[in-house]
C-alpha positions in Angstrom: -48.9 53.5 -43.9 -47.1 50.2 -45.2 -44.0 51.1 -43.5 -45.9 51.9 -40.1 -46.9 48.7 -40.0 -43.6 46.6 -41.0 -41.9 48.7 -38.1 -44.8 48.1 -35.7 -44.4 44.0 -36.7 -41.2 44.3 -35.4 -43.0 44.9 -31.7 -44.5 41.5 -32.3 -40.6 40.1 -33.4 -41.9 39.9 -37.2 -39.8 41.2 -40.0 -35.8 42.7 -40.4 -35.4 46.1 -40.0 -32.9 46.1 -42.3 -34.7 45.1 -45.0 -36.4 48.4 -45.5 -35.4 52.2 -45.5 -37.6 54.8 -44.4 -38.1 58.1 -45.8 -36.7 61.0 -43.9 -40.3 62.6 -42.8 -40.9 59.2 -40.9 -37.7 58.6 -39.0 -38.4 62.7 -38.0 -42.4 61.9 -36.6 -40.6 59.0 -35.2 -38.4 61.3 -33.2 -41.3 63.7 -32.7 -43.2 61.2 -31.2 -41.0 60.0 -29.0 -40.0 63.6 -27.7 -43.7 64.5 -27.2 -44.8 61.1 -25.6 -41.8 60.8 -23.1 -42.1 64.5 -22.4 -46.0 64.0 -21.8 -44.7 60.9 -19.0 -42.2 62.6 -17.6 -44.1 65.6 -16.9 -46.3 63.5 -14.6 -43.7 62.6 -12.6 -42.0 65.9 -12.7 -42.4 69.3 -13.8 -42.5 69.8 -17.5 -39.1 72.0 -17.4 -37.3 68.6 -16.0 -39.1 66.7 -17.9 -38.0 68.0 -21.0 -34.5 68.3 -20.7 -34.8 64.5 -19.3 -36.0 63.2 -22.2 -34.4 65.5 -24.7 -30.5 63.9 -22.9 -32.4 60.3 -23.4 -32.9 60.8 -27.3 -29.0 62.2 -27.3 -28.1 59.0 -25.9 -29.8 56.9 -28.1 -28.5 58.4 -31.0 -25.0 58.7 -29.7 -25.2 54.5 -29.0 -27.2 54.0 -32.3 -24.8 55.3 -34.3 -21.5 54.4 -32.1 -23.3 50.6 -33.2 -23.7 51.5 -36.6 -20.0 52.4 -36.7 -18.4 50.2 -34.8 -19.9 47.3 -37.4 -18.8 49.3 -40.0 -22.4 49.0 -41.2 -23.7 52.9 -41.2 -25.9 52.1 -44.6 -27.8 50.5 -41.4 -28.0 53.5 -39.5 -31.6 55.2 -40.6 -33.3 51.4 -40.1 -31.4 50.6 -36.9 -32.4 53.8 -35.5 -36.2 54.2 -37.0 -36.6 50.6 -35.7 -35.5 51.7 -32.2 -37.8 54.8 -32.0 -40.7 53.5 -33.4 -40.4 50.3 -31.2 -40.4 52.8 -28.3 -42.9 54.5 -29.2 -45.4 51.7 -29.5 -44.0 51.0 -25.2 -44.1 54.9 -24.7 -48.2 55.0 -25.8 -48.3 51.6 -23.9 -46.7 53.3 -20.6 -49.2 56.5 -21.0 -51.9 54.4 -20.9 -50.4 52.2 -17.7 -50.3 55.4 -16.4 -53.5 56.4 -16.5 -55.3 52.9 -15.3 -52.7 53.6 -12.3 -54.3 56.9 -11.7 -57.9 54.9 -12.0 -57.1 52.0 -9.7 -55.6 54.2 -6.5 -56.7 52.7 -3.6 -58.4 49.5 -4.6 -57.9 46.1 -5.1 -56.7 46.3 -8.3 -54.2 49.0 -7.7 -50.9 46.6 -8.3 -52.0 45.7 -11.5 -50.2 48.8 -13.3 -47.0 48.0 -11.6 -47.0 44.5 -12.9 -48.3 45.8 -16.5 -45.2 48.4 -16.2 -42.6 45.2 -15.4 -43.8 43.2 -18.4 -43.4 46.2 -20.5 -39.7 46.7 -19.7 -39.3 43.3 -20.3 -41.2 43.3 -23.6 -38.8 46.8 -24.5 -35.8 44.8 -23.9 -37.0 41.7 -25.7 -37.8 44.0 -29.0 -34.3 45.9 -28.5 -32.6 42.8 -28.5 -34.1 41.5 -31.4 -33.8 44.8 -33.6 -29.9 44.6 -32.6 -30.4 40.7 -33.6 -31.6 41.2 -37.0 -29.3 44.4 -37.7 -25.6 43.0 -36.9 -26.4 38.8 -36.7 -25.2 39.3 -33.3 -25.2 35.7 -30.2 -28.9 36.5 -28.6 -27.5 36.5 -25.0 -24.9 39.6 -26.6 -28.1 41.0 -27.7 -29.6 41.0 -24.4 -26.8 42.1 -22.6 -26.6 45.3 -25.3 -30.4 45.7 -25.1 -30.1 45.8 -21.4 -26.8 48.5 -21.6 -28.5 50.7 -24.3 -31.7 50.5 -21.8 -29.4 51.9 -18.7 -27.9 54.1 -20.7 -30.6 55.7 -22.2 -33.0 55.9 -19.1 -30.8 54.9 -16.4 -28.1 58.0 -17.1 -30.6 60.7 -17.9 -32.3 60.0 -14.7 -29.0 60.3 -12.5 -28.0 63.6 -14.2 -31.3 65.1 -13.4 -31.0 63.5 -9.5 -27.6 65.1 -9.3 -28.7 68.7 -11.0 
């Protein structure tokens, strides 16, 4: 539970990733997680089938940029942190974005019913802003590199899924 709550500081820009390793079994419910909870989203926006092969090319991605980071700063020891520090990180937005989801469903057609869109903006921002610090604290990186990469790991991992599944 210690370890939960290190990589959940990390949300809140507390603590170097790097600084701990996790055990196998977490960095797999991390994973888990983040398959069921973006499945679970998805599927509200498109049938599960869709939905799963959507998310399921998003985790490729991620791994395939994780470790193309971890290698191409020769620092792979960093691999497990970097990447456990990514998923948990978007887990914590995923559970965040179910339940923006479900206040959206609440507020249809009342006055409240932009609130969700504007709760769904800060969380990008807030996913970008804890991307860029993980990639921060990992490789010592210039902050504006670090946005730029959190913003290119963002399009790449959402934004690329998304087109393949427009064009299929």
């Amino acid at each position: 539970m210690s370890l939960f709550v290190k990589y959940l500081q990390l949300c809140w820009f507390k603590n170097n990733p790097s600084d701990f390793t996790p055990p196998q079994s977490f960095l797999w419910k991390c994973v888990v997680f983040y398959l069921a909870s973006g499945i679970v989203v998805e599927a509200n926006i498109s049938d599960p089938a869709d939905a799963t092969l959507e998310v399921g090319m998003r985790a490729l991605v991620a791994l395939m940029l994780l470790t193309i980071m971890a290698l191409i700063n020769k620092q792979w020891f960093l691999f497990k942190p970097l990447l456990a520090a990514v998923f948990m990180c978007e887990n914590v937005i995923i559970a965040l974005g179910i339940g923006v989801e479900i206040l959206d469903d609440r507020l249809q057609h009342t006055q409240y019913e932009d609130y969700p869109l504007v709760l769904g903006v800060f969380l990008i921002l807030w996913y970008l802003a804890i991307i860029a610090y993980i990639f921060k604290r990992m490789f010592s990186y210039h902050t504006y590199h670090c946005i730029g990469l959190a913003v290119f790991y963002f399009l790449m991992t959402y934004g690329l899924p998304f087109l393949v599944m427009e064009v299929l």
